[in-house]
C-alpha positions in Angstrom: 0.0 0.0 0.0 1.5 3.3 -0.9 1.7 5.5 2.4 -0.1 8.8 3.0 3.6 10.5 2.5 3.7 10.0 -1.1 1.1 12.3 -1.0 3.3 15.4 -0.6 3.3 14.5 3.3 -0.4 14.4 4.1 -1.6 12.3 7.4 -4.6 10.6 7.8 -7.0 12.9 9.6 -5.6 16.0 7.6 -7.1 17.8 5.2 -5.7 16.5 1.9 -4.6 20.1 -0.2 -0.7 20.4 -0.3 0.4 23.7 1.0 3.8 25.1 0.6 5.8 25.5 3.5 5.6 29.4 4.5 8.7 31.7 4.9 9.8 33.7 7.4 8.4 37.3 5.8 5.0 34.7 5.4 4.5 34.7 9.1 5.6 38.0 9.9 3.0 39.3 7.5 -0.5 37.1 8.4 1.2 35.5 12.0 -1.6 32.5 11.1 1.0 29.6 11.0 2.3 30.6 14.4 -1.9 30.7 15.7 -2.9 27.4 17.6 -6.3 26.2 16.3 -9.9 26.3 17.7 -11.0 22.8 19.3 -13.9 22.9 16.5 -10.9 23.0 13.6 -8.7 20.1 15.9 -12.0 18.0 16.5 -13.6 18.9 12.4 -13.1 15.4 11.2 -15.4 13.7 14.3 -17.9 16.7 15.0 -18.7 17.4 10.8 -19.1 13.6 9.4 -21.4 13.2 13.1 -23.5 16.4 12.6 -24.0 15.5 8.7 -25.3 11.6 9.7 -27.7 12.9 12.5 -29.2 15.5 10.2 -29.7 12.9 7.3 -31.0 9.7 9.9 -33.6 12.5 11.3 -34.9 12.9 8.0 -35.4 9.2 7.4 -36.6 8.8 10.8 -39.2 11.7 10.7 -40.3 10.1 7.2 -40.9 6.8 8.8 -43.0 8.9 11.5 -45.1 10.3 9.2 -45.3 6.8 7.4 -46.4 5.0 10.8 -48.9 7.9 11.5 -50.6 8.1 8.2 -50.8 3.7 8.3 -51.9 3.9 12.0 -48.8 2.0 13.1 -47.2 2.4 15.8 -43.7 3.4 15.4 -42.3 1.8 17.4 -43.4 -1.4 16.8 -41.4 -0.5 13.1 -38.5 0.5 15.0 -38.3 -3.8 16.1 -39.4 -5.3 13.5 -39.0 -8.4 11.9 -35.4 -9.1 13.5 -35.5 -6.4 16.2 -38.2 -8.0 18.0 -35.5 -10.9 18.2 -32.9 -8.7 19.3 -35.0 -7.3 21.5 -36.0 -10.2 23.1 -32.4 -11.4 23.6 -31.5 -8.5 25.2 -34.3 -9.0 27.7 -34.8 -13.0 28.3 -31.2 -14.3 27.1 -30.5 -17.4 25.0 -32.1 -19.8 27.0 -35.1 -18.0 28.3 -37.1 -16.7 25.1 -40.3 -17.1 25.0 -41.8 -19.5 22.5 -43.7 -16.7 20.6 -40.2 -16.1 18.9 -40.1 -18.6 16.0 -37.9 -18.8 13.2 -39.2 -18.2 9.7 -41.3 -21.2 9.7 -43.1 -20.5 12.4 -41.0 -22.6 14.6 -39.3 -22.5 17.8 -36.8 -24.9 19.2 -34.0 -25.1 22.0 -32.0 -24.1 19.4 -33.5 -21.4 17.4 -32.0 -18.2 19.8 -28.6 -19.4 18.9 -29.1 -18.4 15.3 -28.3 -14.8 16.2 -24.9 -13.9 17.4 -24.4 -12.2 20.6 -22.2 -8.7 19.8 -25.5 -6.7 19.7 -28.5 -8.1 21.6 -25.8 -8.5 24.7 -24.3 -4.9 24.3 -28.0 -3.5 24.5 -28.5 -6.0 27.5 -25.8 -4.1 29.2 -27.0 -0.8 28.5 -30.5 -1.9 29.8 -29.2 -2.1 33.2 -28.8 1.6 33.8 -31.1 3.9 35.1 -33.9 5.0 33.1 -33.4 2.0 29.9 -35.4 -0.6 29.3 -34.3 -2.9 26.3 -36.2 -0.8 23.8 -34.5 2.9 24.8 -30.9 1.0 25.3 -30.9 -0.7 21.3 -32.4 2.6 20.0 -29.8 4.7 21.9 -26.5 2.5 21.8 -27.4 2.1 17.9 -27.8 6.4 17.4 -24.0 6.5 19.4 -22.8 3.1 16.9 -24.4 5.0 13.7 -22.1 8.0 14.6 -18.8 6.0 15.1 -19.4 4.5 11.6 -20.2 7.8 10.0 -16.6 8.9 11.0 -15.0 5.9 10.0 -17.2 6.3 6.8 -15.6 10.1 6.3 -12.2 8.6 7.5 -11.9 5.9 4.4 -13.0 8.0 2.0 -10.4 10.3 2.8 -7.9 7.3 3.0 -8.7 6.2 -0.3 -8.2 10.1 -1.7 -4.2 10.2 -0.3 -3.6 6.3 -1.2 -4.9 7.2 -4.8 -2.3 9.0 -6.8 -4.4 9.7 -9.3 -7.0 11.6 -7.5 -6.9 15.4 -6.6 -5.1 15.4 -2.4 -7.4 18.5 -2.3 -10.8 16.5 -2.4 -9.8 13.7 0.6 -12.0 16.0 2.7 -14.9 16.5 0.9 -14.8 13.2 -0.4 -15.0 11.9 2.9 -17.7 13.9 4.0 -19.7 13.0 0.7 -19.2 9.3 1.7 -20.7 9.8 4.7 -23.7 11.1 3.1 -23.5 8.3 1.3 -23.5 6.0 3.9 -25.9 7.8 6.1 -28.6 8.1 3.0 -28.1 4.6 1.3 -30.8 2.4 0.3 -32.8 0.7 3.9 -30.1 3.0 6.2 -33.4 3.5 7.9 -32.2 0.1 9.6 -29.4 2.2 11.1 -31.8 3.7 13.4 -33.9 0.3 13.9 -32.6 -2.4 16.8 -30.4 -4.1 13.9 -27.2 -4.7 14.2 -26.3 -2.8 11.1 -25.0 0.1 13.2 -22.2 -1.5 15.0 -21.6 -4.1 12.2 -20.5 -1.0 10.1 -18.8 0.7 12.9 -16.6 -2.2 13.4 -15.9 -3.1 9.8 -15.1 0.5 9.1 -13.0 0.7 12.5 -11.2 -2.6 11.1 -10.3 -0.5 7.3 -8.9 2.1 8.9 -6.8 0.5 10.8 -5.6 -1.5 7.9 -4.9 1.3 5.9 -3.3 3.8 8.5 -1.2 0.1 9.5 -2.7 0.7 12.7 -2.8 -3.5 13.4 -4.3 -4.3 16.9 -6.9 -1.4 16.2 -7.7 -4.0 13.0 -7.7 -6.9 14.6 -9.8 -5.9 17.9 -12.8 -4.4 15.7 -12.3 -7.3 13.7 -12.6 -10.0 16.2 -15.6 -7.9 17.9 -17.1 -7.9 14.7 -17.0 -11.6 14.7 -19.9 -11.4 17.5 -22.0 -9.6 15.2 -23.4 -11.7 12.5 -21.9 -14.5 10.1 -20.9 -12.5 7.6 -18.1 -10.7 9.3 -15.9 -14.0 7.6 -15.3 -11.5 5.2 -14.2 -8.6 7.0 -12.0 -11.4 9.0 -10.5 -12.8 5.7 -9.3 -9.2 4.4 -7.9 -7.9 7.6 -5.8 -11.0 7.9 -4.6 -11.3 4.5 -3.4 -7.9 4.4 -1.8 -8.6 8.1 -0.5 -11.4 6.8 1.4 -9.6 4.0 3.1 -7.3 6.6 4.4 -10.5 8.7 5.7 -12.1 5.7 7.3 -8.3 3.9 8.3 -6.5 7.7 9.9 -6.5 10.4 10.6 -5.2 13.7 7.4 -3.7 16.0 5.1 -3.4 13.2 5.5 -7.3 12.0 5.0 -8.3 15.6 1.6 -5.9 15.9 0.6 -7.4 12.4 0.8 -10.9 13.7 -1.5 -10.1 16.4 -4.0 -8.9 14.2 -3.9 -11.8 12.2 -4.4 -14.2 15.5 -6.9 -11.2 16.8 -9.4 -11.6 13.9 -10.8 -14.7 13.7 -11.4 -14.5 17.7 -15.3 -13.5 18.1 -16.5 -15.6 15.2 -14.7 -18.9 16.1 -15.6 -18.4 19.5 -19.3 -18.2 19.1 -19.3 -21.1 16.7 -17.8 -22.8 19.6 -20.7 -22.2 21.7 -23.1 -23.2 19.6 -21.5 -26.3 18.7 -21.5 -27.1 22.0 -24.6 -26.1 22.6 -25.9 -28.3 19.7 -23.1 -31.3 20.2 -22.5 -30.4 16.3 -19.4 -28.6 15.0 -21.6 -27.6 12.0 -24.7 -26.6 14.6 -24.8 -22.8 13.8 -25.1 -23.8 9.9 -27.9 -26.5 10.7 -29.8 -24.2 13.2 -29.8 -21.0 10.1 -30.6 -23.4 7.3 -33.3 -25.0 9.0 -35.0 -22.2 10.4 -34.3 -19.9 7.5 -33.6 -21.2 4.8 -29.9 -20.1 4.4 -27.4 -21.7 2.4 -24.6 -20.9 -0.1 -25.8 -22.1 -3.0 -23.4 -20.5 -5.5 -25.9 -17.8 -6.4 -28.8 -20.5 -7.5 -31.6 -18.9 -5.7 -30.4 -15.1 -6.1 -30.6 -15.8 -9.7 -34.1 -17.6 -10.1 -35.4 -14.6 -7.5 -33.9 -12.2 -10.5 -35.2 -13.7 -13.4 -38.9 -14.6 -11.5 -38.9 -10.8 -10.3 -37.8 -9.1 -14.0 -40.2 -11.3 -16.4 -43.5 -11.5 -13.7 -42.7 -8.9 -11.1 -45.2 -6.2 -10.5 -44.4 -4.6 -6.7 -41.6 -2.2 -6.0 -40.1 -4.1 -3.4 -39.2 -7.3 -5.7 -37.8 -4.6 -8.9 -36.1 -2.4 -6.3 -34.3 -5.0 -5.0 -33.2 -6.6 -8.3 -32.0 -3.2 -9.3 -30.0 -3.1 -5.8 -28.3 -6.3 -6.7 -27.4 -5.3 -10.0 -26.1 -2.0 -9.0 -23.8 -3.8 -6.3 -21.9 -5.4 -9.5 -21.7 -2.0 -11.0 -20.1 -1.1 -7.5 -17.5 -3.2 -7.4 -16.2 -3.1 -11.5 -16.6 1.5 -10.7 -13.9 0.5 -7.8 -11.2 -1.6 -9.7 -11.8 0.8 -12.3 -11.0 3.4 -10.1 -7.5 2.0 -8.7 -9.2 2.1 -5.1 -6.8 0.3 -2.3 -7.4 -3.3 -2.8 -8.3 -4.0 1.2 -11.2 -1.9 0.9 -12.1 -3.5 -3.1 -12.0 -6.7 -1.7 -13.3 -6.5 1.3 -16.5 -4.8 -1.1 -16.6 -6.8 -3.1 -16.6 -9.8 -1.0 -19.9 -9.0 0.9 -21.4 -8.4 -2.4 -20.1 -11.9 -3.3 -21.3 -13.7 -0.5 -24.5 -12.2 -0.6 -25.1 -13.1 -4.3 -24.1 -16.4 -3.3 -26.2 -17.8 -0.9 -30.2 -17.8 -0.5 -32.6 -17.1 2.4 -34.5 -14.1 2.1 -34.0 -11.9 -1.1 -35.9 -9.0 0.4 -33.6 -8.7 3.1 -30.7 -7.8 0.4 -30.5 -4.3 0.7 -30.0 -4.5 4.1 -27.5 -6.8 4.3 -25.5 -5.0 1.2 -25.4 -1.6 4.0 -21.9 -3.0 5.2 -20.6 -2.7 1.7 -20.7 1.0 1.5 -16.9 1.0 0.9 -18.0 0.8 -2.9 -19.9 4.0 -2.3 -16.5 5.6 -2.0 -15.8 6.0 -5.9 -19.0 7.4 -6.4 -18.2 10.0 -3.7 -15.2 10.8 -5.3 -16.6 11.7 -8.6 -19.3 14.0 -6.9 -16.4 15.5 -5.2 -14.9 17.0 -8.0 -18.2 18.9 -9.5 -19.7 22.3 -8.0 -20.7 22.4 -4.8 -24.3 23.2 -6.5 -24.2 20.1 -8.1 -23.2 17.9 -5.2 -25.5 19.5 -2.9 -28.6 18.9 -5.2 -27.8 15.6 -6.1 -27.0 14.7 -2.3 -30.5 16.1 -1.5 -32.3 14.2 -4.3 -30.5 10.5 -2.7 -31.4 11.6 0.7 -35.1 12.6 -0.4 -35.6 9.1 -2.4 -33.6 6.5 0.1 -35.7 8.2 2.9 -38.8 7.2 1.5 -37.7 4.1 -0.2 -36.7 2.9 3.6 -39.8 4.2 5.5 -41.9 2.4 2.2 -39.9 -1.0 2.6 -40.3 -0.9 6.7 -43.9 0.3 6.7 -45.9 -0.8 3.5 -44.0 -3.9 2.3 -44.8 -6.9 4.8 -41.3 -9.2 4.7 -38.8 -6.3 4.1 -36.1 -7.4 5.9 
């Protein structure tokens, strides 16, 4: 990976425009290099990406409000549904204790059925349910409004990685390429989940944690988010398989402090995932119980793209509802993702890493309408697209910003509210 000093010394965290170094008559003149800068400026690149992701989850939220009150719903009832009620209900009874009214997507419920969902969520908001003043409901809602922000900031932070580790782009536009990522991120297609009790928020917070610690070669930062991440859902494999290999590579091409912090990350990474596989094998008295439990109850296999592609074909020649087109679309649009961000020379951690999700999603079957969803942890693809809006007028990217916030806020409160299995 080429470092951030190729790019005529620019740090991560900095704003990307090189600036000659000023003489002495410079600072006799304007005295501004010698000024120490406001806490706003130091703390700009946490308190901007933050601000920009409230403002555009409030929209989605208040659209969802007026959703809920025009349907007579009850928001929050929306706010759990589907999957949040499960969360929900681990937080509150545990593993062992859930009531039987929680069945699996056959209407079942089994001994076993609980351990289908991993831990790193439902326990966190368990935790936070034991303070004053939460209940399970105001903890998930809360913690996942605190989670949403730290991944906004990693979301800015990439995509001003990406900027200094791409020669070809502009150093000038790392920051506002960052901060038009996390508009991306915050206003991408069912982000109203980011607000929901999913575990979407801290997924994304953790994987985009994990990046940024591969790129700034910042290893143990890696390789904790990454073995946290494990906790979080099944998928994280993939975020576990990138941060390793490009660990690995620095065992195998360094030496000294950094090789022994890489190696770390490379034993780190695997941790969470492998360990709750553990327990449910135990639990089950099956090494492979945690893939028998998920197929069984929902339907989820790898299949080598089998049922993704018969869902397609089904949902272009005889599909008539917006859910079923949009989400065909969304798929399609992944692909397009990941050739804009090989085309676009991105670092190959975050391309792969990408493109993997997109991959493994496309791969297996279960649930095709809960694809856009689970495509929200690939928003590291969104980052060329950011890029290219970076360089137009500010007119332009502020209108086109608006116009994706105004049609992914409705397209999530539509998919949550109206359609009956969105997720």
């Amino acid at each position: 990976m080429t470092s951030a000093g190729a790019r005529g010394g620019d740090a991560p965290g900095t704003v990307g425009t090189m600036q000659a170094v000023p003489t002495a008559p410079d600072l006799a003149d304007t005295g501004a290099a010698t000024a120490p800068s406001s806490l706003l400026d130091r703390t700009r690149d946490v308190w901007l990406p933050i601000v920009v992701y409230l403002a555009i989850r409030g929209i989605g939220l208040a659209v969802l409000a007026r959703f809920a009150q025009l349907r007579n719903q009850n928001l929050a009832d929306l706010l759990t549904a589907w999957d949040g009620k499960w969360m929900i209900g681990l937080a509150t009874y545990g593993y062992n204790d859930m009531p039987w009214r929680f069945v699996d997507a056959r209407g079942e419920h089994t001994a076993d059925t609980a351990y289908a969902f991993f831990p790193g969520f439902p326990m966190l908001v368990r935790a936070v349910a034991q303070l004053p003043g939460f209940d399970a409901y105001r903890a998930a809602l809360t913690v996942n409004v605190i989670l949403g922000c730290a991944a906004a900031v990693a979301a800015y932070r990439l995509g001003r990685l990406c900027v200094e580790h791409m020669p070809q782009v502009p150093a000038h536009l790392a920051e506002r390429a960052g901060l038009l990522t996390t508009v991306l991120f915050a206003a991408a297609p069912m982000s109203i989940v980011l607000t929901m009790a999913y575990t979407e928020a801290l997924y994304c917070a953790l994987a985009g944690w994990a990046l940024v610690g591969v790129m700034e070669r910042k290893w143990i930062l890696a390789g904790i988010c990454t073995a946290l991440a494990g906790f979080c859902r099944p998928t994280s494999v993939v975020l576990i398989g990138v941060v390793a290999l490009a660990a690995l590579l620095v065992v195998l091409s360094s030496g000294g402090t950094e090789r022994v912090r890489a190696a770390l990350c490379v034993l780190l990474a695997p941790l969470g995932w492998v360990t709750y596989l553990a327990v449910v094998a135990r639990h089950t008295g099956s090494p492979t119980g945690w893939f028998r439990i998920q197929t069984e109850g929902w339907g989820t296999t790898f299949d080598l793209g089998a049922q993704t592609w018969q869902f397609v074909n089904y949902a272009l020649i005889n599909g008539s509802d917006i859910a079923d087109l949009s989400v065909v679309a969304l798929l399609i649009a992944s692909i397009l993702l990941i050739v804009l961000a090989v085309r676009a020379k991105m670092p190959w951690p975050i391309t792969l890493y990408g493109a993997l999700v997109v991959i493994s999603l496309l791969g297996s079957g279960g649930l095709m309408m809960s694809r856009p969803r689970l495509l929200l942890p690939a928003f590291v693809l969104l980052i060329p697209i950011a890029i290219a809006l970076a360089k137009t007028s500010t007119r332009t990217q502020i209108w086109t910003c608006a116009g994706i916030v105004t049609i992914t806020c409705w397209y999530g409160a539509h998919m949550v509210s109206v359609y009956p299995h969105a997720m």
